[in-house]
Structure formats: structure tokens, C-alpha cells
Backbone as a ProteinNet text record, in pm:
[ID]
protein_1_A
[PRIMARY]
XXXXXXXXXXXXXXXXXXXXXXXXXXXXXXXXXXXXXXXXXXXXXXXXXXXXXXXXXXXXXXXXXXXXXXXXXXXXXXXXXXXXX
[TERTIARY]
3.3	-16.6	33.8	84.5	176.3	152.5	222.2	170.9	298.2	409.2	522.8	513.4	356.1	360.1	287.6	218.6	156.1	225.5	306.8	350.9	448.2	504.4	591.9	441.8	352.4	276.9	199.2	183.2	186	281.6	414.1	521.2	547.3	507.6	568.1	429.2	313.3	198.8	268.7	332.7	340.1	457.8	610.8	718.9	641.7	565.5	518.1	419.7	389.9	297.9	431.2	474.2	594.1	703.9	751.8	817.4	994.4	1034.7	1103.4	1080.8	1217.8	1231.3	1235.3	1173.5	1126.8	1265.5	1304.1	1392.1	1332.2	1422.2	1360.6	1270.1	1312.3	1239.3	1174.1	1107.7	986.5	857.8	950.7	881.5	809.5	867.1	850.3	766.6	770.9	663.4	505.7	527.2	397.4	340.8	418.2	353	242.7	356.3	276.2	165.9	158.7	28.3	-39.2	-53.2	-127.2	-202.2	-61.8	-100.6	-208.5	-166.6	-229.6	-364.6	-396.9	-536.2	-660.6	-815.3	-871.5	-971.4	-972.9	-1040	-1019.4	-1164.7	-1210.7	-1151.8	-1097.6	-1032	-898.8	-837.7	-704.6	-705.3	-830.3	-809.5	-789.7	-912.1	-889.3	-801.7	-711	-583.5	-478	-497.9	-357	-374.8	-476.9	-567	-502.3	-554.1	-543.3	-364.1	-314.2	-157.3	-113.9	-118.2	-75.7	-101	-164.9	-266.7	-187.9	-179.2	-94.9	21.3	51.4	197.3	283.3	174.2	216.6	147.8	57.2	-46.7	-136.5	-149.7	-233.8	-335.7	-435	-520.9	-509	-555.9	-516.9	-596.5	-596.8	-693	-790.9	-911.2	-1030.4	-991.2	-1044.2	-1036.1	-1025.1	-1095.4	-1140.4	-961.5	-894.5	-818.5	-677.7	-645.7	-564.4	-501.8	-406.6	-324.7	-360.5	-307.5	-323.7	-232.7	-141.9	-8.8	-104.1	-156	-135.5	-265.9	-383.2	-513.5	-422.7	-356.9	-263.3	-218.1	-137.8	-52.6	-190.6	-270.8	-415.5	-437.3	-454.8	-553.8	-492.7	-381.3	-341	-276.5	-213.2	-286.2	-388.4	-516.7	-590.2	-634.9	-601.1	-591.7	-574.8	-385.2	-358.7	-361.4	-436.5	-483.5	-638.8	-723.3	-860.3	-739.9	-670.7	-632.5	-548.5	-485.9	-433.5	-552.2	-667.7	-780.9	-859.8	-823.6	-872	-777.2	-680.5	-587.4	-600.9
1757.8	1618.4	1533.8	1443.1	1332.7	1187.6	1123.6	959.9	958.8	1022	1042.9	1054.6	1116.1	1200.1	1099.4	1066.5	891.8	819.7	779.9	666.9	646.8	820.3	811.8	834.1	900.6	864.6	696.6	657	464.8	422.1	464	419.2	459.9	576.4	612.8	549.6	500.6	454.5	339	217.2	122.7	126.4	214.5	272.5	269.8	379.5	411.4	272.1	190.9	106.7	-25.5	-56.5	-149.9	-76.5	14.6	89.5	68	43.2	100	155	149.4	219.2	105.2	127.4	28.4	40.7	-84	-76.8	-90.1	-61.3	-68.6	-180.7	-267.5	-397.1	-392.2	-370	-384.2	-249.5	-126.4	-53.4	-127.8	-194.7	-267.1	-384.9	-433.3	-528.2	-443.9	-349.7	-303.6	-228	-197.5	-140.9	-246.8	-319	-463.8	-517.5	-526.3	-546.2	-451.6	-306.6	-233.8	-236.9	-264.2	-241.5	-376.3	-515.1	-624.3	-660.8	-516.3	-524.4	-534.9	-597	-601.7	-482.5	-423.5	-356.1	-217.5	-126.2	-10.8	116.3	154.1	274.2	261.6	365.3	391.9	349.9	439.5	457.7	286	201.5	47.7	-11.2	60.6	-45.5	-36.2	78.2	159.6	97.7	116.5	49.6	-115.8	-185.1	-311.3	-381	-292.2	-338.8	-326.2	-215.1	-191.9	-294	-369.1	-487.8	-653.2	-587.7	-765.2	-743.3	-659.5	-618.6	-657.8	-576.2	-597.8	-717.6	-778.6	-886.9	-851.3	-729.6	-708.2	-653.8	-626.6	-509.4	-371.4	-287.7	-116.3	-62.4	-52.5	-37	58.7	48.6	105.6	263.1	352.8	515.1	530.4	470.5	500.6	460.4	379.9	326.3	362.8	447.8	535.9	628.8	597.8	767.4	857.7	1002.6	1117.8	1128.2	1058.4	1078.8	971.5	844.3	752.6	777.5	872.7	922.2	1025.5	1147.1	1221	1158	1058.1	975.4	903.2	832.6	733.5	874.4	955.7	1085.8	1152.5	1166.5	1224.8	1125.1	986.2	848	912.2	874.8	830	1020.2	1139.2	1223.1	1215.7	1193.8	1172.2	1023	921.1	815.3	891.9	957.8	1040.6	1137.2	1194.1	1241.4	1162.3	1061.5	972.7	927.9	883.3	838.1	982.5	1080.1	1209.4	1196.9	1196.3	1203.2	1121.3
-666.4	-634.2	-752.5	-712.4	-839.1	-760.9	-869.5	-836.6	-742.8	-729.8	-664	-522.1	-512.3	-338.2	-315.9	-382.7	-332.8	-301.1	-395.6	-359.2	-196.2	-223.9	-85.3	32.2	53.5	153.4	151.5	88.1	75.6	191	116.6	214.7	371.7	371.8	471.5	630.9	551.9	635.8	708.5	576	620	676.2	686.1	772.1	912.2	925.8	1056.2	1153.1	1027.8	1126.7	1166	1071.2	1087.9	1159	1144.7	1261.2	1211.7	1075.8	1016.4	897.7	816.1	708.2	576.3	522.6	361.9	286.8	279.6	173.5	-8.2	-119.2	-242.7	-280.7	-257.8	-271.1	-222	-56.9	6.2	-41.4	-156.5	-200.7	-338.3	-383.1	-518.4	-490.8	-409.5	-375.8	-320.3	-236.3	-214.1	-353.5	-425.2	-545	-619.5	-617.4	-695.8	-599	-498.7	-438.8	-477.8	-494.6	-515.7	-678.7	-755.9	-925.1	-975	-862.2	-881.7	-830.9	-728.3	-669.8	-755.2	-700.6	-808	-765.5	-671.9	-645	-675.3	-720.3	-816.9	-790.4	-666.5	-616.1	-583.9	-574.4	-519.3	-356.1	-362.8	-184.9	-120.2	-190.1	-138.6	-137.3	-305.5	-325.1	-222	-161.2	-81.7	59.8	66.7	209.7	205.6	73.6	81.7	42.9	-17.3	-18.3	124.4	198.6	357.9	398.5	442.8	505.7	452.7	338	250.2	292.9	234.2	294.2	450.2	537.2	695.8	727.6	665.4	728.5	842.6	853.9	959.8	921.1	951.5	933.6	999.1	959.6	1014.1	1115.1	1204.3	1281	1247.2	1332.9	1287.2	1310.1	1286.9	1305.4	1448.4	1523.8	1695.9	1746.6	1673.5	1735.1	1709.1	1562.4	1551.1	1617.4	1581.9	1683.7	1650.2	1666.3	1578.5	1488.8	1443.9	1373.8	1265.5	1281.1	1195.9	1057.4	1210.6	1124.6	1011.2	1045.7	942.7	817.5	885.2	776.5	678	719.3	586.1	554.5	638.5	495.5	461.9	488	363.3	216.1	242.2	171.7	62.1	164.1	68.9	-2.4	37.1	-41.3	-183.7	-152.2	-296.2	-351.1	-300.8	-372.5	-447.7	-445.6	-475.3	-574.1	-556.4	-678.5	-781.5	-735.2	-867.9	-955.3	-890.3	-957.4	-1059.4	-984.6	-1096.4	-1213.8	-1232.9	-1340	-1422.9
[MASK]
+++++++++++++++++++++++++++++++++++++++++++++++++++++++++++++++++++++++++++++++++++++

């Protein structure tokens, strides 16, 4: 696990919910939502850049696909291990 596999599962949440492909800049901006969050965990920041980012909120668990539940946990996996390191 690396801040690397994070960062590409970050991306690839908000790919799948926006329904393309992130260019560099739209990777560089969600970072910075994330690095600028004020909140205590990874898992929130990752949660809460997605959300600024797309402007939407993520839907609740009940309302997830099975692809999108995959895609947040494994997210917030290695967001719980960036915070170990």
C-alpha cells in the first residue's frame, strides 16, 4: 500500500461517478481539496474532496452499485493505511 495506490483509487471513484477520465489538472485539483481539508482522517478527506470536486454528494451505501461500494472501500482502505504511515 502507497500514497500512490491511493491516490489512483481517489481517482478512479471520482472517474467512475463522473463517468470519464480525469485529466492532470482535475487530478491536481482534487488533491488540493483533499491536502486543504480540515478534517482528522483520510477516509473523510477522500470522501470530502469527491463531493467538492463533483458537487454532489455520494450516495448512501443502500444506494450504491456493486462496482461503486468496491471502488469507496477499497478508497477508504488505503486512505486507513496512509493514516498508519
Amino acid at each position: 500500500m502507497s500514497r500512490e495506490s491511493f491516490r489512483n483509487c481517489l481517482f478512479r471513484v471520482v472517474e467512475y461517478l463522473n463517468k470519464y477520465e480525469l485529466s492532470d489538472q482535475a487530478k491536481k485539483l482534487i488533491l488540493h481539496y483533499f491536502n486543504k481539508s480540515k478534517l482528522q482522517s483520510s477516509e473523510q478527506k477522500a470522501m470530502e474532496a469527491v463531493e467538492f470536486y463533483l458537487q454532489i454528494k455520494i450516495p448512501v451505501m443502500e444506494e450504491r452499485s456493486p462496482y461503486l461500494k468496491k471502488l469507496i472501500d477499497e478508497m477508504l482502505r488505503e486512505a486507513e493505511s496512509w493514516d498508519r504511515d
